[in-house]
C-alpha positions as CSV (number, residue, x, y, z in Angstrom):
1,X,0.0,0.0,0.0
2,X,1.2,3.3,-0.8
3,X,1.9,5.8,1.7
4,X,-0.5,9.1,0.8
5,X,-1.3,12.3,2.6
6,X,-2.9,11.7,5.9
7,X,-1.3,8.5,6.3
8,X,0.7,7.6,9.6
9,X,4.5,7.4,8.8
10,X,5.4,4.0,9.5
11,X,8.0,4.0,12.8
12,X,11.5,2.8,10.4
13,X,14.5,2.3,11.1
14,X,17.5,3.4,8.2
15,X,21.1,3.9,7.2
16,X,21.2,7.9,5.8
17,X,23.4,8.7,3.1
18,X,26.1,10.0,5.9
19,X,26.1,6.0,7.1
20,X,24.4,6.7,10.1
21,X,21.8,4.9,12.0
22,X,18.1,6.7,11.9
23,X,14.9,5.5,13.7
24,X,11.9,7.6,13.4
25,X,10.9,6.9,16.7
26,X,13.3,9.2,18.2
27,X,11.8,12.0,16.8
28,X,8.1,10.8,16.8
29,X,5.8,13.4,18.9
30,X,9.0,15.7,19.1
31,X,9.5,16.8,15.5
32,X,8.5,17.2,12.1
33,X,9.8,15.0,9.2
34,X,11.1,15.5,6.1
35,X,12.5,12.1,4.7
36,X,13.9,12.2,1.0
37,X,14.3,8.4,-0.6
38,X,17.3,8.5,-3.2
39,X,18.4,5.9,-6.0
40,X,21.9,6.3,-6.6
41,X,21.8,8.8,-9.8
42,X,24.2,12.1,-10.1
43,X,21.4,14.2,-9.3
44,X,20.0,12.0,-6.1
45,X,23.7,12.9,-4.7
46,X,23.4,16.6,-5.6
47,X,20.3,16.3,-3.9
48,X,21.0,15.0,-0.6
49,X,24.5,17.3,-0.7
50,X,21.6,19.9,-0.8
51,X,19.6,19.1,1.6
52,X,22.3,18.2,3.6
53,X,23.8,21.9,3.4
54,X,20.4,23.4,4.8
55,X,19.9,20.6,7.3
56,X,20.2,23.7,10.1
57,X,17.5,25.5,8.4
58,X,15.4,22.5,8.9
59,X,16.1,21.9,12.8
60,X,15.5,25.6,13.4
61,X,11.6,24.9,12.1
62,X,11.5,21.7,14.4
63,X,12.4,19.6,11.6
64,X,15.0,16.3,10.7
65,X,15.7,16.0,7.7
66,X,16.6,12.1,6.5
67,X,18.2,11.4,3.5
68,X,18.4,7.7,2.7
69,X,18.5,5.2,0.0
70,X,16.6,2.8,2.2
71,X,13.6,1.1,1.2
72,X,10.4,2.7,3.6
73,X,7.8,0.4,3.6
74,X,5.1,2.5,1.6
75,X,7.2,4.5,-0.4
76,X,9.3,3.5,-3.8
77,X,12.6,5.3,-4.6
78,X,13.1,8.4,-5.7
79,X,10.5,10.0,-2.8
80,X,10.2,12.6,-0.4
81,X,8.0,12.8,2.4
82,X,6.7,15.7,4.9
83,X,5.1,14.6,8.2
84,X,4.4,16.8,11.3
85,X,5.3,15.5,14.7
86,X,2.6,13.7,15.2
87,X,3.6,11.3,12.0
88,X,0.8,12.2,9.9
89,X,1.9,12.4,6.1
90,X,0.9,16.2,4.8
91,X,3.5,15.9,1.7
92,X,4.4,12.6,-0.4
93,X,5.9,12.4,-3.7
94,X,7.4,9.9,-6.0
95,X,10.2,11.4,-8.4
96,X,9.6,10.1,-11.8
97,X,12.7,12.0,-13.1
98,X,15.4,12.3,-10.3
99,X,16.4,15.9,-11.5
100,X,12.8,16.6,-10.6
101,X,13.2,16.7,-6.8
102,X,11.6,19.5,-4.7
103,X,13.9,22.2,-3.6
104,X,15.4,23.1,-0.2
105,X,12.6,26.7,-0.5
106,X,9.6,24.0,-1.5
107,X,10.2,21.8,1.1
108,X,10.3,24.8,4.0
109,X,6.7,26.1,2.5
110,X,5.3,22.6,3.3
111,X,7.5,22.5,6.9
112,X,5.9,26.5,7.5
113,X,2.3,25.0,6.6
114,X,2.8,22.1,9.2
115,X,3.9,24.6,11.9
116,X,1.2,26.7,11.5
117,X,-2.1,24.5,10.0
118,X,-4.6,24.2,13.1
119,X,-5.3,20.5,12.7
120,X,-8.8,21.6,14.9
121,X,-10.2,23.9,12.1
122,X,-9.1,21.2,9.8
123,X,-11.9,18.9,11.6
124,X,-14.5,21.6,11.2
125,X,-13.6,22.1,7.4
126,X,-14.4,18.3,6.8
């Protein structure tokens, strides 16, 4: 089953591109999610370079960012995911072209709408 918006993010466990040791549930209920699935194309390694270089942009909004080329169960490679704290999925996409990523300013408009959507007017909306 594909992982969609409004999903729960699955509590994973991978190896980011840095070789490091990641499990979502050390972050889950504590901070907001941006997890980017790469293949092992040029422009997925100019990508994660990228995010890597505005990874303290990300923590000063309450965010990780994960960059992986582990398989999330859910999601298929080339991805990126946006989750709030909580875990529930607000952003997924699957890169058909992997020079077609979101950029570092995309991603903070979805991590800005997390931090200040009011999940209780949501309810009423529905």
């Amino acid at each position: 089953m594909k992982l969609q918006r409004g999903d729960s993010v699955p509590h994973f466990q991978v190896a980011t591109v840095g070789g490091e040791l990641f499990k979502y549930d050390t972050i889950w209920q504590r901070r907001n999610l941006v997890l980017a699935i790469v293949g092992a194309s040029a422009a997925d390694d100019q990508y994660a370079r990228t995010l890597d270089a505005k990874a303290s942009v990300f923590r000063d909004h309450d965010t990780t960012v994960v960059v992986t080329p582990d398989e999330v169960p859910g999601l298929s490679r080339p991805a990126v995911l946006i989750a709030d704290k909580w875990g529930e999925i607000v952003h997924v996409s699957e890169v058909s072209d992997s020079d077609g990523w979101p950029g570092p300013t995309e991603l903070l408009d979805w991590v800005d709408y997390v931090r200040r959507r009011c999940p209780e007017c949501e309810g009423e909306a529905r």
